[in-house]
Structures are given as structure tokens and as C-alpha cells.
N, C-alpha and C positions, 0 to 999 in steps of 0.2 A: 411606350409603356414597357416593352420588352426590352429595351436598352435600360430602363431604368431598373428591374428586376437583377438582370444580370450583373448591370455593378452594385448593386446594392449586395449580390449575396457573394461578388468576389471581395466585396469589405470585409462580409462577415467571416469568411473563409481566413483573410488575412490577417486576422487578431492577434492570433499567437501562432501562426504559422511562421512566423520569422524567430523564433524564439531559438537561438543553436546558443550549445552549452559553451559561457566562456564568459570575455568581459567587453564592457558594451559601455558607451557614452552613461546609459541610462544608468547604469549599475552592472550585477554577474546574473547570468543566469546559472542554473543548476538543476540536476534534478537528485532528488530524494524521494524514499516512499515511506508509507508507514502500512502498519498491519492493520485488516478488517476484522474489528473486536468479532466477536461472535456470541454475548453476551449482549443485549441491550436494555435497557430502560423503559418501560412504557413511555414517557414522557418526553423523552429526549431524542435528538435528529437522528436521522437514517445512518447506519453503521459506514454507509459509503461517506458521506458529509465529513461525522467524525474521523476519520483514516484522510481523507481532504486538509481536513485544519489541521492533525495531529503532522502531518506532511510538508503543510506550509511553515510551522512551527518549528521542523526541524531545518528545513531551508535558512530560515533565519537566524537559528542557533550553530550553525556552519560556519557563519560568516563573521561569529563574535571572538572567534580565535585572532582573525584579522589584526581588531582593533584593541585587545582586553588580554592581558597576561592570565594564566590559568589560577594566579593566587588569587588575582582581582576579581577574577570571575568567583570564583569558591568564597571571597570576603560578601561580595554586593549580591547573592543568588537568588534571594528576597524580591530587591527590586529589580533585578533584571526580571525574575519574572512579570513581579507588577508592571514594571513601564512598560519592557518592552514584547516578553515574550507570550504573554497573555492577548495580545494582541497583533499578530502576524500580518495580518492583513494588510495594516497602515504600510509594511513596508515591504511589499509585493505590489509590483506595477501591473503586471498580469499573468495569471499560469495556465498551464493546459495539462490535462490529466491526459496520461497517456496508456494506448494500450497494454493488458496485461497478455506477453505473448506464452507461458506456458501454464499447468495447472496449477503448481507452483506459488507461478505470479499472480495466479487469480486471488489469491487470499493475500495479497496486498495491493497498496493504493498507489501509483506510481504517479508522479506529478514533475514537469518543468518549470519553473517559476525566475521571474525574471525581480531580481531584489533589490531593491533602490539602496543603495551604496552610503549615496551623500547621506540619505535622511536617516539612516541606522549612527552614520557616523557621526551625525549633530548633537542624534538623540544622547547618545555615549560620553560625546565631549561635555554635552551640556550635565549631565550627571556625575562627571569629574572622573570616569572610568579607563578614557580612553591612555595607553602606554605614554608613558614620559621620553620614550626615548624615539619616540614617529612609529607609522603604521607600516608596517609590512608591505603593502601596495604602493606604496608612492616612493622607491628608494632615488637618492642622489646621487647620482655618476657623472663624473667630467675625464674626460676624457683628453692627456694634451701628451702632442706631437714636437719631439728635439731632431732638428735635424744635426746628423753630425758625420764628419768625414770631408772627402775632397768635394768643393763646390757647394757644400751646407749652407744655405742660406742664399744661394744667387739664383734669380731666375736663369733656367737652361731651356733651349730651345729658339732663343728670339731668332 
């Protein structure tokens, strides 16, 4: 029973403890933060939640530089909100809010977030958004080698 406790909470431990800022199979991770309003709504979630989504929102609006020219972006801003940025969540794999280390940083919401790449980039392609000329992230380079001078082209050493 104690062996079972124990991995069970090294699982939960290792959620987003792997989460290091850069680029990954899965997608990029990142962190951004947003500020804790200080005005709130009777009605409405707790000012931490809010500064949470307003956070995951801007993680994702990061990444639209990638694949969207800044006029395409300024033409479609409409529906980028509607599709995509209204909805952050769908393209967050998983984040970890992280500590705020001075007084500072208390009055904002710091977050890591690990952001699904492919499924931002479908969404965009499928919207007819994505640059005509490829994405930033995937460039093509070859690479080729002339040998030239005495000996160019013979195996040396037999």
C-alpha cells in the first residue's frame, strides 16, 4: 500500500515538472504572465483564474507571429479571436503556474505552459491564415561539400 502511495504521488509530482522553456516533440513551451485585476465582478471567477487564462492566452498569441504575417494577423483579428484565442486551452497540453518570487511579482500571475505547435498550426492552415512563403520554424538547408585541389576526389589512406 505504501509503494502504491508513493508512485502514485511521484506521477503527480511529474505532471509539469518536466516542463523546461524551449522546443519539444510535443510543441514550445513558454512562460508568460498576466496581471491580477484588482477590481472583480460579484459573479465572475476568482481574480487568480482570470490572470491564469488571461496568461494561457497570451502563451498562445506568442506563437501566432510564427505562423501569420503581422498584416494577416491585423486583417483576420475577428476570427482569430473567435477560433482561436477565445479559447487557449484547446492548445495548451499542460501549464504550471509558477512562484511569484518578489512583491512585485505578487500582483502578477506567472505561468509555464507547454503549447501544442501542430494543432495551432492546422487550426491556422485550415483558416487559410498560415504565410505563403513557410513557417519560420521549419527552415530548409542542404548542405554540399566540392572537394577541390591535389588528390580531390580519391580515397587517401588505403
Amino acid at each position: 500500500m505504501r509503494g502504491l502511495l508513493v508512485s502514485a504521488s511521484a506521477l503527480l509530482l511529474t505532471g509539469c515538472a518536466g516542463l523546461q522553456v524551449g522546443l519539444s516533440k510535443a510543441g514550445v513551451t513558454l512562460e508568460t504572465e498576466a496581471a491580477i485585476p484588482t477590481v472583480t465582478d460579484p459573479g465572475s471567477d476568482s481574480p487568480r483564474a482570470r490572470s491564469v487564462a488571461e496568461a494561457e492566452r497570451k502563451a498562445v498569441s506568442l506563437l501566432l507571429d510564427l505562423y501569420i504575417s503581422t498584416s494577416a494577423q491585423a486583417a483576420a483579428a475577428q476570427r482569430l479571436e473567435d477560433a482561436v484565442l477565445s479559447h487557449p486551452r484547446a492548445y495548451i497540453k499542460r501549464f504550471k503556474v509558477l512562484p511569484g518570487g518578489t512583491k512585485a511579482a505578487a500582483a502578477k500571475t506567472r505561468i509555464r505552459a507547454l503549447v501544442k505547435t501542430d494543432k495551432l498550426l492546422k487550426d491556422l492552415n485550415a483558416m487559410g491564415l498560415v504565410r505563403p512563403d513557410g513557417v519560420y520554424g521549419t527552415p530548409k538547408i542542404l548542405i554540399s561539400f566540392k572537394e577541390t585541389g591535389f588528390g580531390a576526389g580519391k580515397d587517401v589512406g588505403r
